[in-house]
N, CA, C and O atoms as a printed pandas DataFrame, in Angstrom:
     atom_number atom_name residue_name chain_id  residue_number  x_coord  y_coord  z_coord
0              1         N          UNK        A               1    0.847   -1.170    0.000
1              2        CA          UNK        A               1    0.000    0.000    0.000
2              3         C          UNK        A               1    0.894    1.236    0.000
3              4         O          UNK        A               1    2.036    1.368    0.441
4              5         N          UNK        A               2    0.199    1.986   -0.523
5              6        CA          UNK        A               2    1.393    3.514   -0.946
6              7         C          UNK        A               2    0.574    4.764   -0.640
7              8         O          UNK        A               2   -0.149    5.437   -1.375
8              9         N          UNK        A               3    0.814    4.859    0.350
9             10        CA          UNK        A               3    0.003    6.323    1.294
10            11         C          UNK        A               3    1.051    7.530    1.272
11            12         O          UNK        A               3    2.241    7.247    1.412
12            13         N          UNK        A               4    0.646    8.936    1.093
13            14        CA          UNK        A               4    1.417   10.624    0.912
14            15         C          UNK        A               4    1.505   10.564   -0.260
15            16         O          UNK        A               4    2.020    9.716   -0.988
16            17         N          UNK        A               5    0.884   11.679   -0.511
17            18        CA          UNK        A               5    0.893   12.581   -1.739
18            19         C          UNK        A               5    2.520   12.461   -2.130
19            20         O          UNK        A               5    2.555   12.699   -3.338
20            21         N          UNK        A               6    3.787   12.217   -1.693
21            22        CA          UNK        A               6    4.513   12.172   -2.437
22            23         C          UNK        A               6    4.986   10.897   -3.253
23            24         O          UNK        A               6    5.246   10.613   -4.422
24            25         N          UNK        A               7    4.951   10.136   -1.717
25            26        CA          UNK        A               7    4.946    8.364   -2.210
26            27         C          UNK        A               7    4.155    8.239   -3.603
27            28         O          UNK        A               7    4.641    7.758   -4.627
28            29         N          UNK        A               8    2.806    8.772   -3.463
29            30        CA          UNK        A               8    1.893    8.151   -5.119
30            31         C          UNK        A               8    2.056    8.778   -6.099
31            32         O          UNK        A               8    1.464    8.416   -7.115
32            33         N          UNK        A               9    2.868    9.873   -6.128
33            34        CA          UNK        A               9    3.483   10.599   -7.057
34            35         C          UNK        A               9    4.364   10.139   -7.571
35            36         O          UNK        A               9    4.464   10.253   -8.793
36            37         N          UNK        A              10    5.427    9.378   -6.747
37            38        CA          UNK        A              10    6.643    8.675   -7.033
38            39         C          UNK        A              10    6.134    7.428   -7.765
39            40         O          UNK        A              10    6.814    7.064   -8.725
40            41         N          UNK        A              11    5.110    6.767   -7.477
41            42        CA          UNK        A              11    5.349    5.477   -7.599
42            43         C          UNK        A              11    4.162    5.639   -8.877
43            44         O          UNK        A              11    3.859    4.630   -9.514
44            45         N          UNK        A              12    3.611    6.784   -9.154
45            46        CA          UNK        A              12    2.507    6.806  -10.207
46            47         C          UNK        A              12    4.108    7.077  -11.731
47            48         O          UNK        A              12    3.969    6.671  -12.885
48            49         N          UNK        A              13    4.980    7.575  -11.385
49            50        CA          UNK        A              13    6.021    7.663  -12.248
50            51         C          UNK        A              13    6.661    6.430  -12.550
51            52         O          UNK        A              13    7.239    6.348  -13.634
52            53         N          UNK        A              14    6.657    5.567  -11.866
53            54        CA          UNK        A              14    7.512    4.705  -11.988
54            55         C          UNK        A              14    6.722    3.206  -12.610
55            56         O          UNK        A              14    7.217    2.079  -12.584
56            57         N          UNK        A              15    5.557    3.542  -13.079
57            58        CA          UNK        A              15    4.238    2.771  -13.691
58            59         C          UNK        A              15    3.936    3.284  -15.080
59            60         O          UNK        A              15    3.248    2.799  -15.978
60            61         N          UNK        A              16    4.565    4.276  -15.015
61            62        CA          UNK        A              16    4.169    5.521  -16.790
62            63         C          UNK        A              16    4.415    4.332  -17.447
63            64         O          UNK        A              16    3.355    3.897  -17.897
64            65         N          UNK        A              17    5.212    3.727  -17.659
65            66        CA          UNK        A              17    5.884    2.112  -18.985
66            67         C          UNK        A              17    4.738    2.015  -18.939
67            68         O          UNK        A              17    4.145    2.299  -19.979
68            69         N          UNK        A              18    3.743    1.490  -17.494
69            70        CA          UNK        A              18    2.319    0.667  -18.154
70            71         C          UNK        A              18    0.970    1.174  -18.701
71            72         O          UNK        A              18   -0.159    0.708  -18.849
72            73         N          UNK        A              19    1.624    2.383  -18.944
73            74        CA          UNK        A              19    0.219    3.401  -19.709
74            75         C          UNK        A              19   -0.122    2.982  -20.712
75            76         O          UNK        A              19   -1.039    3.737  -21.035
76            77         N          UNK        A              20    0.069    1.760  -21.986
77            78        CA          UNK        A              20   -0.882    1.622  -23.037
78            79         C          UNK        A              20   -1.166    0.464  -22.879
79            80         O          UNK        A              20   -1.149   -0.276  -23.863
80            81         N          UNK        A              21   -1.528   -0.067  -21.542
81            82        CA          UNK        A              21   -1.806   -1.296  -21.007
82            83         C          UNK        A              21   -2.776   -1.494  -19.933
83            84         O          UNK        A              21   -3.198   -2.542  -19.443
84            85         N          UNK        A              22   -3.091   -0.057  -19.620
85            86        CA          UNK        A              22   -3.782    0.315  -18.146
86            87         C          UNK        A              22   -5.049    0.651  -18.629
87            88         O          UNK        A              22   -5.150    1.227  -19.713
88            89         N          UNK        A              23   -6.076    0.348  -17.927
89            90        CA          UNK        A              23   -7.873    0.688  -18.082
90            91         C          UNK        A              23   -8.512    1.241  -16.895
91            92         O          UNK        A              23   -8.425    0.650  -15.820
92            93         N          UNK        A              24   -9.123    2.293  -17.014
93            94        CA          UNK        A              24  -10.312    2.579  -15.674
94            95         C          UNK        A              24  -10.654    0.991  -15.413
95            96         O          UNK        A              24  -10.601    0.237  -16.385
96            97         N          UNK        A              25  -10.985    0.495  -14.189
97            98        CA          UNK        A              25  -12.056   -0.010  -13.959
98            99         C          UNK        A              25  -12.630   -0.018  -12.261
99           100         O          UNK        A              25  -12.224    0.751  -11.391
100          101         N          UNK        A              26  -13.277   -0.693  -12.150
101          102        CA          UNK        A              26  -13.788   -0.707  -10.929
102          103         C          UNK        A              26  -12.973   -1.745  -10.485
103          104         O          UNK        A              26  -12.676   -2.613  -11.306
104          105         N          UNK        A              27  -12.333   -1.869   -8.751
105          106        CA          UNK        A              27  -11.492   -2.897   -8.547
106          107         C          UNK        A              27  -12.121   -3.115   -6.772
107          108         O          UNK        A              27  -11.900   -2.422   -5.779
108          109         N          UNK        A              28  -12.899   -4.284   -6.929
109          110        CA          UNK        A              28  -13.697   -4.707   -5.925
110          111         C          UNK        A              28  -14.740   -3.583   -5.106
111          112         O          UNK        A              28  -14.964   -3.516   -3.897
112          113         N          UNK        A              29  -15.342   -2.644   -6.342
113          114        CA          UNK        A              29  -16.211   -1.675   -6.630
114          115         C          UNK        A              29  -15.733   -0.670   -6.301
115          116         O          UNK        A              29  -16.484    0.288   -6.124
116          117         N          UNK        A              30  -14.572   -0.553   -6.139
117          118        CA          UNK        A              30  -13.898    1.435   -5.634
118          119         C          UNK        A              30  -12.926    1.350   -7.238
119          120         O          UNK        A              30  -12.375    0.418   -7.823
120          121         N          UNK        A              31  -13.082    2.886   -7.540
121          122        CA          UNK        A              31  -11.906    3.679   -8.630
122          123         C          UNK        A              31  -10.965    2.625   -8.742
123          124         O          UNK        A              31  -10.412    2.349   -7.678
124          125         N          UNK        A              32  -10.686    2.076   -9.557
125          126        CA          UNK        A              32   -9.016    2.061   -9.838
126          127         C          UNK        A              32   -8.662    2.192  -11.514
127          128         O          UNK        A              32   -9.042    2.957  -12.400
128          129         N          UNK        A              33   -7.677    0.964  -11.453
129          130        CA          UNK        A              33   -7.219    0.848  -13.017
130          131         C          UNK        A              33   -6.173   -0.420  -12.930
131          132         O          UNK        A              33   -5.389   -0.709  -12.026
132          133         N          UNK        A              34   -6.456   -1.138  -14.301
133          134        CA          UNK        A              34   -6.211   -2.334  -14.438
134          135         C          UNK        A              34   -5.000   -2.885  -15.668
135          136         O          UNK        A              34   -5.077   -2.665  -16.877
136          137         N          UNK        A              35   -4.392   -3.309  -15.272
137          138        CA          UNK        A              35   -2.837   -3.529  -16.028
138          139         C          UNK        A              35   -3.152   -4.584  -16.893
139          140         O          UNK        A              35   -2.467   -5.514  -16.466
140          141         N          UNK        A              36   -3.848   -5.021  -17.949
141          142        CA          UNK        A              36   -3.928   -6.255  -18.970
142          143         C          UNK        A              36   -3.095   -6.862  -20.022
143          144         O          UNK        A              36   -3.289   -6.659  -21.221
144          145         N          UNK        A              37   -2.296   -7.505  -19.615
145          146        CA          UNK        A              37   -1.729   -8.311  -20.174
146          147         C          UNK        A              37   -2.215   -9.416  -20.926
147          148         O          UNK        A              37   -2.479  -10.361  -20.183
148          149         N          UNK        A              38   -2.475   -9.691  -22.381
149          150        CA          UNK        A              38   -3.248  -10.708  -23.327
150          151         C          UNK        A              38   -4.247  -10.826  -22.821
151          152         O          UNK        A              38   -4.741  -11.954  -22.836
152          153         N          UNK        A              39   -4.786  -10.015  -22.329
153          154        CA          UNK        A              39   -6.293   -9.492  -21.856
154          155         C          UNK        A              39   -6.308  -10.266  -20.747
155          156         O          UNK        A              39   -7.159  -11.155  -20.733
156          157         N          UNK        A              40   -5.399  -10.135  -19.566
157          158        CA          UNK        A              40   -5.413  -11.066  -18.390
158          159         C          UNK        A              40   -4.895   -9.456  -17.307
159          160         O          UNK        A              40   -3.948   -8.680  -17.442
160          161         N          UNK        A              41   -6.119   -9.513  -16.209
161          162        CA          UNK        A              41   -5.143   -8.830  -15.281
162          163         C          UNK        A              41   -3.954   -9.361  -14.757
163          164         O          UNK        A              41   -3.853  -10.462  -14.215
164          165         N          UNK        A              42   -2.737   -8.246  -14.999
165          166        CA          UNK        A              42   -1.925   -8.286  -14.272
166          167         C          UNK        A              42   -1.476   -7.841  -13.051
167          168         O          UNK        A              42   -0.864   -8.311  -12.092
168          169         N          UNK        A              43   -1.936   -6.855  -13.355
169          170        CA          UNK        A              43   -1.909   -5.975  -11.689
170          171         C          UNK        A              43   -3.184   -5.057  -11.528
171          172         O          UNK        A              43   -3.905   -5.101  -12.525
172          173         N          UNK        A              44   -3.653   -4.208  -10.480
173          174        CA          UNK        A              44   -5.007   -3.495  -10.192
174          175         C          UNK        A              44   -4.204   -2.507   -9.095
175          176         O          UNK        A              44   -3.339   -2.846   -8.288
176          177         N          UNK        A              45   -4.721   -1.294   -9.310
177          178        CA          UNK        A              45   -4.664   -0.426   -8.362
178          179         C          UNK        A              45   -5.682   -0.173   -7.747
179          180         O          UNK        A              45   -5.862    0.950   -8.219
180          181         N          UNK        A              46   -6.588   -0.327   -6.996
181          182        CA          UNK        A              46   -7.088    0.362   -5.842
182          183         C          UNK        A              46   -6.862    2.113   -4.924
183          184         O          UNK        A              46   -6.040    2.549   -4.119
184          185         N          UNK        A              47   -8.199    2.720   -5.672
185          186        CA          UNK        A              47   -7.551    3.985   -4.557
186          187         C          UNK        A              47   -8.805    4.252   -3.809
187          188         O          UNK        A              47  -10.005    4.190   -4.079
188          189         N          UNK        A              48   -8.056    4.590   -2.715
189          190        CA          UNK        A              48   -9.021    5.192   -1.426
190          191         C          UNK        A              48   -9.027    7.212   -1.362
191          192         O          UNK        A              48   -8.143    8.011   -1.052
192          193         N          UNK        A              49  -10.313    7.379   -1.771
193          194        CA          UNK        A              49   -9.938    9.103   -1.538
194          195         C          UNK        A              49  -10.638    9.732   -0.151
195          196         O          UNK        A              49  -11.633    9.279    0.415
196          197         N          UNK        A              50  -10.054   10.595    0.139
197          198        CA          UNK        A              50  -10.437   11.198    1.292
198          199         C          UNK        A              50  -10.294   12.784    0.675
199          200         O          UNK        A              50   -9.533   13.127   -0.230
200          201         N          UNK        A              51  -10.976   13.403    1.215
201          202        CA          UNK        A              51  -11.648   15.006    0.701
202          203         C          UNK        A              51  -11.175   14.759   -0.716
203          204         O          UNK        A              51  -10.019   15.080   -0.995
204          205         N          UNK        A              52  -11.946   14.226   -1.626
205          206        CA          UNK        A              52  -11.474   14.943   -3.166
206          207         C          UNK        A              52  -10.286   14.394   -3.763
207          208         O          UNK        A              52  -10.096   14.419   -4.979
208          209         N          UNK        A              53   -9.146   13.693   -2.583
209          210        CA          UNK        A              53   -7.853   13.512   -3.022
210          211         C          UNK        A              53   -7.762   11.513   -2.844
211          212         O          UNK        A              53   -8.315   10.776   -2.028
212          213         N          UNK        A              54   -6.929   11.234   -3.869
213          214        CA          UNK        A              54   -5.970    9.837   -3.745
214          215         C          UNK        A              54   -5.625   10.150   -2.626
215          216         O          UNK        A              54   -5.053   11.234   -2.513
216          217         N          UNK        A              55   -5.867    9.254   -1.318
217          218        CA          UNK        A              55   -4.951    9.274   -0.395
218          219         C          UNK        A              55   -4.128    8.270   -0.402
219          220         O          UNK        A              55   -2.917    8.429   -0.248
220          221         N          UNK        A              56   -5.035    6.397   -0.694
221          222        CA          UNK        A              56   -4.017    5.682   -0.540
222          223         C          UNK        A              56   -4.383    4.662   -2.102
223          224         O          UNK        A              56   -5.511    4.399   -2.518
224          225         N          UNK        A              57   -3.149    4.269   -2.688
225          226        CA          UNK        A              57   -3.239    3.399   -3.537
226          227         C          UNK        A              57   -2.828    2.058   -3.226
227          228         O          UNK        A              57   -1.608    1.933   -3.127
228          229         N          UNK        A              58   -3.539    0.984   -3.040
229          230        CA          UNK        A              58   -3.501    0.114   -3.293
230          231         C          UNK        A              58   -3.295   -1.485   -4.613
231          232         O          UNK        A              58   -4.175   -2.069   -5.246
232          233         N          UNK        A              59   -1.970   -1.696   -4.582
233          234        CA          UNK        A              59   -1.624   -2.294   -5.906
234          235         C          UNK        A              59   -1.349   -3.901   -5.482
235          236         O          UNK        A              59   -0.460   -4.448   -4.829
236          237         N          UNK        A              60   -2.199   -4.244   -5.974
237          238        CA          UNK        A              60   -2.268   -5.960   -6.544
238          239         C          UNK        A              60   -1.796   -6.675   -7.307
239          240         O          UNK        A              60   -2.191   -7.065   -8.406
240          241         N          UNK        A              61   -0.637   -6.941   -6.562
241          242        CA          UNK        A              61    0.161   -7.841   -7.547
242          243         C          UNK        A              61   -0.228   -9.421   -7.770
243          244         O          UNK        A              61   -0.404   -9.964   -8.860
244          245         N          UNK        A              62   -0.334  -10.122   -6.264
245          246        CA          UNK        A              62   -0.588  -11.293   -6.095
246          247         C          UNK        A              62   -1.362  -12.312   -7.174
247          248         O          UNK        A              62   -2.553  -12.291   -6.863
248          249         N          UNK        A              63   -1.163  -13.143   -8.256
249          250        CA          UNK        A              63   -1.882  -13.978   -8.792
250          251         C          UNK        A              63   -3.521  -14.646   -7.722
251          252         O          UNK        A              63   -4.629  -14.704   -8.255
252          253         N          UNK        A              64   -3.335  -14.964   -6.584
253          254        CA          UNK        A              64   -4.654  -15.179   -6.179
254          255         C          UNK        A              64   -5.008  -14.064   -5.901
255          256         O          UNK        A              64   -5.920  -13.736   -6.660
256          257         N          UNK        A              65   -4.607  -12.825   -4.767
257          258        CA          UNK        A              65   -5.264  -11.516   -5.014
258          259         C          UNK        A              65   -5.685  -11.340   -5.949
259          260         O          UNK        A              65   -6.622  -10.589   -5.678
260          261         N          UNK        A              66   -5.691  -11.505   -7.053
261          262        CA          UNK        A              66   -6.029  -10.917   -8.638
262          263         C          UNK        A              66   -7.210  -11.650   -8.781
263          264         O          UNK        A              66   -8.322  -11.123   -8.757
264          265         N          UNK        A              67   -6.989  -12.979   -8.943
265          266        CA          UNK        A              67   -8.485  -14.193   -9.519
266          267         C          UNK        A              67   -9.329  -13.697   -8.399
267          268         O          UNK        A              67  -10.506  -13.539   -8.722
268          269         N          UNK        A              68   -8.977  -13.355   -6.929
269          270        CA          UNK        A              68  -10.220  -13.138   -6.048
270          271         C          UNK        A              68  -11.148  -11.673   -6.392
271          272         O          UNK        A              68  -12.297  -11.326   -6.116
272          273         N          UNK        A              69  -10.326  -11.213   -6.930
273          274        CA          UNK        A              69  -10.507   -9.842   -6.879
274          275         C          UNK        A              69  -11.942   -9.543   -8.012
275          276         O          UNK        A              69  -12.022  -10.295   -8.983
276          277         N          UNK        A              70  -12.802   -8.669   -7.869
277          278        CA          UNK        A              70  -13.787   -8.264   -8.908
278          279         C          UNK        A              70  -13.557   -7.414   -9.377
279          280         O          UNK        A              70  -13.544   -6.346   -8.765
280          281         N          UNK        A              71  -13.234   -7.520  -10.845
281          282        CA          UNK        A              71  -12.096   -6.264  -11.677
282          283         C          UNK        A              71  -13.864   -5.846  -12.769
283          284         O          UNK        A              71  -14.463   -6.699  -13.424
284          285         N          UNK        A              72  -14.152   -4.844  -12.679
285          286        CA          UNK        A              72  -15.069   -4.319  -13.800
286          287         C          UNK        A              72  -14.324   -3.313  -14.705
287          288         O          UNK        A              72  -13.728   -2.371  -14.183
288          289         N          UNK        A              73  -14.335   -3.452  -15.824
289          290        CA          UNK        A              73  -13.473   -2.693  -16.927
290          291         C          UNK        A              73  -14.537   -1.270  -16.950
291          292         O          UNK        A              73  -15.620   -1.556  -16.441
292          293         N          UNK        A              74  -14.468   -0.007  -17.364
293          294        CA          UNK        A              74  -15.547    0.454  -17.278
294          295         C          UNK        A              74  -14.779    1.921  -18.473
295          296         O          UNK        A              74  -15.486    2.866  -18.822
């Protein structure tokens, strides 16, 4: 999990590579976005906002985290 406005700044840079790979979707019904690989999630971010802002992102790497997970493309 990656909590401060600077941490998700940092680590939203260091993900730019997976920008023509990444989708809005819903990730166990909150905001995120979804990393598809041969149309397979690979990874999911999860964010939690508090007033208006990303506070914490949550990223799913885990192969069973992933199959458990309810990814809606949207």
């Amino acid at each position: 999990m990656t909590t401060g406005a600077a941490a998700v700044a940092s680590g939203a840079r260091s993900f730019a590579h997976l920008a023509p790979l990444t989708r809005p979707a819903l990730v166990d019904g909150v905001t995120g976005l979804v990393v598809l690989v041969d149309g397979r999630p690979e990874r999911a971010l999860a964010f939690t906002f508090v007033r208006d802002r990303i506070a914490v992102v949550d990223i799913v790497t885990d192969p069973g985290r992933l199959s458990a997970a309810v990814i809606e493309l949207v």
